[in-house]
N, C-alpha and C positions, 0 to 999 in steps of 0.2 A: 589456306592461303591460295588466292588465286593467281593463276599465270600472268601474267602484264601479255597481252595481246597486241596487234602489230595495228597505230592509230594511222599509218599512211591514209589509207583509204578517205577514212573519214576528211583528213584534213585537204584531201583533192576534192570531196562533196563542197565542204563548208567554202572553199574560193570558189568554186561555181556558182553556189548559191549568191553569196557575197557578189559576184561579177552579175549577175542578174539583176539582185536589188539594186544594184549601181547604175545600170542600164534602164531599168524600171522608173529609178526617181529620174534620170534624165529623159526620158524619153514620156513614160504613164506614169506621173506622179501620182495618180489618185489611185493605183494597183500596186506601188511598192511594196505594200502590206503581205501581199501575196506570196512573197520570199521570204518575210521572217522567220516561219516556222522552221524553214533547211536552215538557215543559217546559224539559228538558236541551237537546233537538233543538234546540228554538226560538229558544234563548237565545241557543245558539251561533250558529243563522244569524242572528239582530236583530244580533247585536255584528261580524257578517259573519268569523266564524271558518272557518266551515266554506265 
């Protein structure tokens, strides 16, 4: 059985990324894309999927 590990971290990545995509679709909609990867990534580790 594994330790439960401390998700803070991640979940301060994923509103970063999250506040960028956000700034991205207002500002370069056509580079939005550009952020999903952190934001996907992040999510998943905050919720300790991955």
């Amino acid at each position: 059985m594994e330790a439960k590990q401390s998700t803070g971290k991640y979940w301060m990545l994923f509103f970063f990324w999250l506040a960028a995509m956000i700034v991205l679709l207002i500002v370069y909609r056509e580079f939005f894309w550009l952020a999903l990867p952190g934001v996907v990534t992040y999510f998943a580790k905050g919720m300790d999927l991955m």
